[in-house]
C-alpha positions as CSV (number, residue, x, y, z in Angstrom):
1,X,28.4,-14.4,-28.2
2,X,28.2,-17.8,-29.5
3,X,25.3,-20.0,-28.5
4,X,26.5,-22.7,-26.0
5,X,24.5,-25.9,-25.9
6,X,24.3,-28.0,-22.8
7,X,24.3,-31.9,-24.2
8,X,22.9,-33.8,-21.2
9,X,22.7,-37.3,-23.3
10,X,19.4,-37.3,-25.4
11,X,18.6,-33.3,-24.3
12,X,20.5,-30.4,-25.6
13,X,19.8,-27.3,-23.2
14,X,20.4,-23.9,-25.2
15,X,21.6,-22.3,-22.5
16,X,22.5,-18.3,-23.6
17,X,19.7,-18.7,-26.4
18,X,15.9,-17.4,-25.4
19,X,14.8,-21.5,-26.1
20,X,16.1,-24.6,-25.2
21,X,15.9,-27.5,-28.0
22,X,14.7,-30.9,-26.8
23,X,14.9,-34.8,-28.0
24,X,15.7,-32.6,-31.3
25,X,11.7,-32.4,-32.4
26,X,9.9,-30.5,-29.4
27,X,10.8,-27.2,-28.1
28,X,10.7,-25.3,-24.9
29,X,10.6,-21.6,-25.1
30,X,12.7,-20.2,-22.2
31,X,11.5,-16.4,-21.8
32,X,12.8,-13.3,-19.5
33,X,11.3,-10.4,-21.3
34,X,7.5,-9.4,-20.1
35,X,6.4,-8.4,-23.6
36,X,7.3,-11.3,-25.0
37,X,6.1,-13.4,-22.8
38,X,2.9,-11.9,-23.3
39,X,3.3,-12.3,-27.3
40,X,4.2,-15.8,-27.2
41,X,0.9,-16.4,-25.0
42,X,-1.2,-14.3,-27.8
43,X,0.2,-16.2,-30.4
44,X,-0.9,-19.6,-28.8
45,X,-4.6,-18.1,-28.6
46,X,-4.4,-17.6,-31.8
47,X,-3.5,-20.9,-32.9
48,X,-6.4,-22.3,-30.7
49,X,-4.7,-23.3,-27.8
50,X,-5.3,-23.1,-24.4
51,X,-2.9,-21.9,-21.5
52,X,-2.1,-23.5,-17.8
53,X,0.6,-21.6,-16.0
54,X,2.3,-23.4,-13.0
55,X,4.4,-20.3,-11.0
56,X,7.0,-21.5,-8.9
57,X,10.0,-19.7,-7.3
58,X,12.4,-22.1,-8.8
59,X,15.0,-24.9,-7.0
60,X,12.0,-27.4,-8.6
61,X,12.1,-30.9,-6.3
62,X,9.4,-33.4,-6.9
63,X,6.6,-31.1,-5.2
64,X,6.7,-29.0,-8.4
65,X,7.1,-31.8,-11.1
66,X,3.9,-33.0,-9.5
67,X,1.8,-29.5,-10.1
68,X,3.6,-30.0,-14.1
69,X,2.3,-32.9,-14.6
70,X,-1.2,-31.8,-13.2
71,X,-1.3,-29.1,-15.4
72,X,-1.4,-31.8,-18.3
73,X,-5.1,-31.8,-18.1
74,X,-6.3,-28.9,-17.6
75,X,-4.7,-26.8,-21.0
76,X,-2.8,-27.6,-24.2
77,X,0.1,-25.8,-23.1
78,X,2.1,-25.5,-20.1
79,X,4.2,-22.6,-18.8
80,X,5.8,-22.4,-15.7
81,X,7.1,-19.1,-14.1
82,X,10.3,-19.3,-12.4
83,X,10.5,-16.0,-10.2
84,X,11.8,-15.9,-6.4
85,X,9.8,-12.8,-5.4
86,X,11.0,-10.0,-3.5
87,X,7.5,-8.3,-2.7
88,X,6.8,-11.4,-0.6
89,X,9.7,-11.0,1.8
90,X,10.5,-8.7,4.6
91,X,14.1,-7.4,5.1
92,X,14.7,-9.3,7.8
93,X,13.7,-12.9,6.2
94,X,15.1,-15.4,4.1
95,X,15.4,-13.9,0.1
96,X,19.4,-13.5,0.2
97,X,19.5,-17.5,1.1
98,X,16.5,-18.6,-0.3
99,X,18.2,-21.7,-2.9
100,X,18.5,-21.4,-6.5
101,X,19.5,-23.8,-9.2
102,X,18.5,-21.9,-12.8
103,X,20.2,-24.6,-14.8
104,X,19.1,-27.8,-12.7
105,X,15.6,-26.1,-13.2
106,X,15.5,-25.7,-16.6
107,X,17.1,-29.8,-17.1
108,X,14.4,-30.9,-14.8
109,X,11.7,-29.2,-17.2
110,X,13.4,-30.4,-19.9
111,X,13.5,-33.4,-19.4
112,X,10.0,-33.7,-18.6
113,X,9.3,-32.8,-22.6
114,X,5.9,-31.4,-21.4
115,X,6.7,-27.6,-20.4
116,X,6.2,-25.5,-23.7
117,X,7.3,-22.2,-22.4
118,X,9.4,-21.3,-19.2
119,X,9.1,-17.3,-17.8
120,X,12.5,-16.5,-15.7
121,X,12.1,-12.5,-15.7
122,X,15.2,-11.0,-14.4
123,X,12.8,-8.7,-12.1
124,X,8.8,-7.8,-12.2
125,X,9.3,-4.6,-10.3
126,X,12.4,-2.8,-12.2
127,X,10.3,-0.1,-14.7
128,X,13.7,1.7,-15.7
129,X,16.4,-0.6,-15.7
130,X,16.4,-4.6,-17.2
131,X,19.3,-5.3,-14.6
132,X,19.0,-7.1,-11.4
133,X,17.0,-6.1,-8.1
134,X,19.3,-5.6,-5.3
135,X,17.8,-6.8,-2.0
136,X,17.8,-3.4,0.2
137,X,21.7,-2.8,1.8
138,X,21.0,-3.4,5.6
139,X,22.0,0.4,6.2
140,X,18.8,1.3,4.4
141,X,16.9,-0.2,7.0
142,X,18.6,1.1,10.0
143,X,16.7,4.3,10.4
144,X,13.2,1.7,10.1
145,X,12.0,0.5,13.5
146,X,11.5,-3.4,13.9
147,X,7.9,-2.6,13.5
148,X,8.0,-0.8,10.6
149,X,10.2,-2.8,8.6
150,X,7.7,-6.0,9.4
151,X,6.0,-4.0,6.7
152,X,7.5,-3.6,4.6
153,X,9.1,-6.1,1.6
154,X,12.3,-6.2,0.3
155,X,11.5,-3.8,-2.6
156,X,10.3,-0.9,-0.5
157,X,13.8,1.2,-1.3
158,X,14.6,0.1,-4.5
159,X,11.6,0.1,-7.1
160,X,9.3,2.4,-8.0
161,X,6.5,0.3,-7.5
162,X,3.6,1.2,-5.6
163,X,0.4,-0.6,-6.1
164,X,-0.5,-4.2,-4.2
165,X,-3.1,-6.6,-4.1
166,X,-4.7,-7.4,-0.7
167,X,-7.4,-9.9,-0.1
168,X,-8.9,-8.1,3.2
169,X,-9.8,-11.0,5.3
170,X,-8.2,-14.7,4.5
171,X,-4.6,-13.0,4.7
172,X,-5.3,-12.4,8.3
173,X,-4.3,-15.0,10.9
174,X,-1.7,-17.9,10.1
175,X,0.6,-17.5,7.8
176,X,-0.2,-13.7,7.7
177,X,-0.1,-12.9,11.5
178,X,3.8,-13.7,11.7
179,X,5.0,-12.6,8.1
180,X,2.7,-9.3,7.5
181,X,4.1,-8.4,4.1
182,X,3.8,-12.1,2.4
183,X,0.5,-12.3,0.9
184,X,0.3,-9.1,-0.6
185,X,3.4,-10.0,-2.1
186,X,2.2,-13.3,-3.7
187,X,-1.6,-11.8,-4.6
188,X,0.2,-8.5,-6.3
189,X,3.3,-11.1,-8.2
190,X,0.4,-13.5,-8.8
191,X,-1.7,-10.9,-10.5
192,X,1.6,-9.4,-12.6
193,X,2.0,-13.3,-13.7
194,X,-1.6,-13.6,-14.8
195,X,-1.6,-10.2,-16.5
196,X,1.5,-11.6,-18.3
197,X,1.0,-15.1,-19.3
198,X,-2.7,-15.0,-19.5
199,X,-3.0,-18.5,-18.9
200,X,-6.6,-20.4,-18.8
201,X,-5.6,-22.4,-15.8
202,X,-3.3,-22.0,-12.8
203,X,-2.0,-24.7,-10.4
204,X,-0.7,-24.0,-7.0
205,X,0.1,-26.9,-4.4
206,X,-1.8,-27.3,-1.4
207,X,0.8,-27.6,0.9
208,X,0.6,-23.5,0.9
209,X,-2.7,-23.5,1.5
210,X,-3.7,-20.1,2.9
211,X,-2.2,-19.0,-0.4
212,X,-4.3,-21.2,-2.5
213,X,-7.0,-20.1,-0.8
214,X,-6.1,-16.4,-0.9
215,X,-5.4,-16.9,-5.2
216,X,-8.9,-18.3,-5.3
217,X,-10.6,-15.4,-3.7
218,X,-8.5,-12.9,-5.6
219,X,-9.5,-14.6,-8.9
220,X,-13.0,-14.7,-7.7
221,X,-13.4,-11.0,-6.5
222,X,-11.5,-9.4,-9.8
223,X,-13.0,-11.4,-12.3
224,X,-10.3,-13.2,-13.8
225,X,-11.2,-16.0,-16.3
226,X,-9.0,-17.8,-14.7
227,X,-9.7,-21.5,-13.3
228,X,-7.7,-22.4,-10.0
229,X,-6.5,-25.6,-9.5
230,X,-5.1,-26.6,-5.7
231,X,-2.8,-29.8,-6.3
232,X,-2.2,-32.2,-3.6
233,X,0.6,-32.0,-0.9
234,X,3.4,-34.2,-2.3
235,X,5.9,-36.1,0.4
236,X,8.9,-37.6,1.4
237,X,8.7,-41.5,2.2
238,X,9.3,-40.3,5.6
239,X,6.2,-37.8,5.3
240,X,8.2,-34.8,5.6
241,X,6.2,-32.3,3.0
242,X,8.6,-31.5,-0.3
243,X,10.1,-28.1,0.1
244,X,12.8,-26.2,-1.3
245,X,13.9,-25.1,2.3
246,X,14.3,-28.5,3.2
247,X,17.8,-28.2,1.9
248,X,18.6,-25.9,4.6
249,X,17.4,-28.3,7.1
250,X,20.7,-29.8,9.3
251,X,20.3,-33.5,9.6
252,X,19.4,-33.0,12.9
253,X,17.0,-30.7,12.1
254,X,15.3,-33.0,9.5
255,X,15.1,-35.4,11.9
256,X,13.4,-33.2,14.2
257,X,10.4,-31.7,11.3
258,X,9.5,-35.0,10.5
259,X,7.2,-34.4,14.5
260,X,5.0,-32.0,12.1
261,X,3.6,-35.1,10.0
262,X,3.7,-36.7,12.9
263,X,1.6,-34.8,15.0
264,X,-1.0,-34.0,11.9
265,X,-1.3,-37.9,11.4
266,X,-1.9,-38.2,14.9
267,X,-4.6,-35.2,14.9
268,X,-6.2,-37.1,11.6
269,X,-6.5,-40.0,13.6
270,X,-7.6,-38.5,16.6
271,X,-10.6,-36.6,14.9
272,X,-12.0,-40.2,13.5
273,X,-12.1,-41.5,16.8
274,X,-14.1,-38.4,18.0
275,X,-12.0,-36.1,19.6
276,X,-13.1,-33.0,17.6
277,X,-12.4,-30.2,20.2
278,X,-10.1,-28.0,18.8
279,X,-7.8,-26.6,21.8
280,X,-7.4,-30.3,23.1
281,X,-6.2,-31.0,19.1
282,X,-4.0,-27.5,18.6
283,X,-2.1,-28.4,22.4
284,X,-1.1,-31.9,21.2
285,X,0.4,-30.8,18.5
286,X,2.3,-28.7,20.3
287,X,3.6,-30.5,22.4
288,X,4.6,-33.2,19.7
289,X,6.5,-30.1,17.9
290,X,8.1,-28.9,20.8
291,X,8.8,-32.1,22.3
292,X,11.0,-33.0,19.2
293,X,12.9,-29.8,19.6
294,X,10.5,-27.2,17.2
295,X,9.2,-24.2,18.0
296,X,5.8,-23.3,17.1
297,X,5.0,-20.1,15.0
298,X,1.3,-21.3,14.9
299,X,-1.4,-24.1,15.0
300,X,-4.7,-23.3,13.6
301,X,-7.5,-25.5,12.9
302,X,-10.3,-23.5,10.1
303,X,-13.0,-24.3,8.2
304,X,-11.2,-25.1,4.7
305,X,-12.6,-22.6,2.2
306,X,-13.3,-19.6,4.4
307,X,-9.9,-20.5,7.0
308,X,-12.5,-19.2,10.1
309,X,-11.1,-21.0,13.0
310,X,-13.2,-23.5,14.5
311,X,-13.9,-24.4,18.2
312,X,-14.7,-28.2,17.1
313,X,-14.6,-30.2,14.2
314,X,-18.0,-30.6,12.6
315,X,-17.2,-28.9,9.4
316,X,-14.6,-30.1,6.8
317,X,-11.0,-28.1,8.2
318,X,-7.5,-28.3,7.3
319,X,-5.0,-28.4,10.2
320,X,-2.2,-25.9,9.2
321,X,1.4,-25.8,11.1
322,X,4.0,-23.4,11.0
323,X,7.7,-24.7,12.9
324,X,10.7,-23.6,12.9
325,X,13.9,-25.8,12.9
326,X,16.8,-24.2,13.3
327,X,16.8,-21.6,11.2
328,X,14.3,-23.0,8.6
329,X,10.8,-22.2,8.9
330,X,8.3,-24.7,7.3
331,X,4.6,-25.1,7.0
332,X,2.4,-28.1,6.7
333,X,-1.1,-28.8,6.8
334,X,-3.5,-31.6,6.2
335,X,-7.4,-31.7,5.4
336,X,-9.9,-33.0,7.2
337,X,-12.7,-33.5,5.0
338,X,-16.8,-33.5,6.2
339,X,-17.4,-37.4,5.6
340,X,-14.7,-38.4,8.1
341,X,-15.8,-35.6,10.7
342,X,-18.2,-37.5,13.3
């Protein structure tokens, strides 16, 4: 097959190649294949570099450009993993809709001219065949209770893998209560990315922060020489927080999520002017979600490092939200740090 370049003005993406030629003088690697992933890593080492991997699931908006361009100082080179997950999604969620946009990806790294490696695999959890994972045909599933399928991920059927990562106690609660299989999914795709790339650094955004949190601990409790880095939330001018759901999000429904900033704001505010009892807090937001026309999977307010729930605010917390809209499920969450706690 011949090699088909992509000419987007200055930038020419190479497009059925395993690299993509920028601005004609700086290169950036675009890798499927595990083992040379791992290679190209090795090789970097060897050259004296250091390594700071950003993992996203791809359809990159301005939430992700912001962890790339964190990542410039903390390593000499930057990789980001491109890899929508299966192992993190129960059959009954959102993997067959979740967006993609390969190409606008890659443009958007591209064009950055900072990215010197991007890992795409075609699937972490296929030991046999290099093709595509099939997400489980529903018929599969019809012999699993609700129950059962809850936990199990959309790979259960269909791979032989059998070994995940759980950190005990910080996936419990939040984010982990309503979605059973998730966490286990990121800590066990987390770990295959780290075993992989063997990066120096790794940046995750805050705006999952249960799952930063839960990353940290893992690094912490296996030993990896691995530094992790939790970037900021990163917004709309409206204060709706950047996610690549958001797409899915009806006008109306947009409309309706921005009540999530709204009521964290309000909470924020609310804590500086002493009202620090946590129930009081948790029921206003509540009602400012569900007065907007969102329902509520969950309101927690924990102490930020150890996500304990917290009867009142005299500890530095983080306020974390998960709505639905619609169909579209989206989580939010803003910190509350000790010097502002009265």
């Amino acid at each position: 097959m011949q090699t088909a370049f992509y000419n987007t003005g200055s930038i020419y993406l190479l497009l059925k190649h395993p690299h993509i030629i920028l601005n004609s003088n700086i290169r950036m690697e675009v890798i499927r294949d595990k083992a040379e992933m791992r290679a190209w890593s090795r090789r970097m080492r060897r050259d004296g570099k250091s390594l700071v991997l950003v993992p996203t699931m791809g359809y990159l908006h301005e939430g992700h450009l912001s962890l790339v361009r964190e990542a410039r100082s903390h390593a000499d080179v930057i990789v980001v993993s491109v890899y929508v997950n299966p192992g993190q999604f129960a059959p009954s969620e959102d993997l067959s809709t979740y967006p993609s946009d390969m190409q606008g990806d890659l443009q958007k790294l591209s064009q950055m001219g900072v990215v010197q490696a991007v890992f795409c695999p075609r699937n972490l959890y296929d030991y046999d065949s290099p093709g595509p994972l099939a997400v489980p045909p529903r018929h599969h599933l019809s012999v699993v209770s609700g129950e059962e399928q809850a936990q199990i991920s959309c790979i259960e059927k269909e791979s032989a893998h059998e070994t995940w990562i759980k950190v005990e106690r910080l996936e419990k609660g939040m984010c982990g209560a309503s979605r059973p299989v998730f966490f286990r999914g990121v800590a066990t795709v987390v770990t295959k990315l780290f075993h992989i790339v063997e990066p120096d650094v790794a940046i995750f955004g805050k705006k999952d922060y249960q799952q930063w949190r839960i990353i940290s601990r893992m690094v912490r409790d296996l030993d990896f020489a691995i530094e992790i880095v939790g970037s900021e939330i990163v917004r709309e001018a409206d204060g709706l927080a950047m996610s690549s759901r958001n797409v899915r999000l009806s006008p109306r429904n947009r409309k309706q999520a921005l009540s999530i900033y709204k009521a964290l704001s309000e909470a924020k505010v609310g804590v500086s002017k002493g009202r620090i009892l946590s129930q009081e807090i948790k029921d206003s937001i509540v009602q400012t979600v569900s007065d907007s026309g969102g329902r509520m999977d969950y309101v927690e307010i924990v102490e930020q490092e150890s996500l304990t729930p917290v009867e009142k605010i005299d500890c530095s917390v983080v306020i974390c939200i998960a709505a639905w809209f619609g169909d579209v499920r989206l989580i939010d969450n803003m910190e509350i740090d000790a010097p502002a706690v009265l």
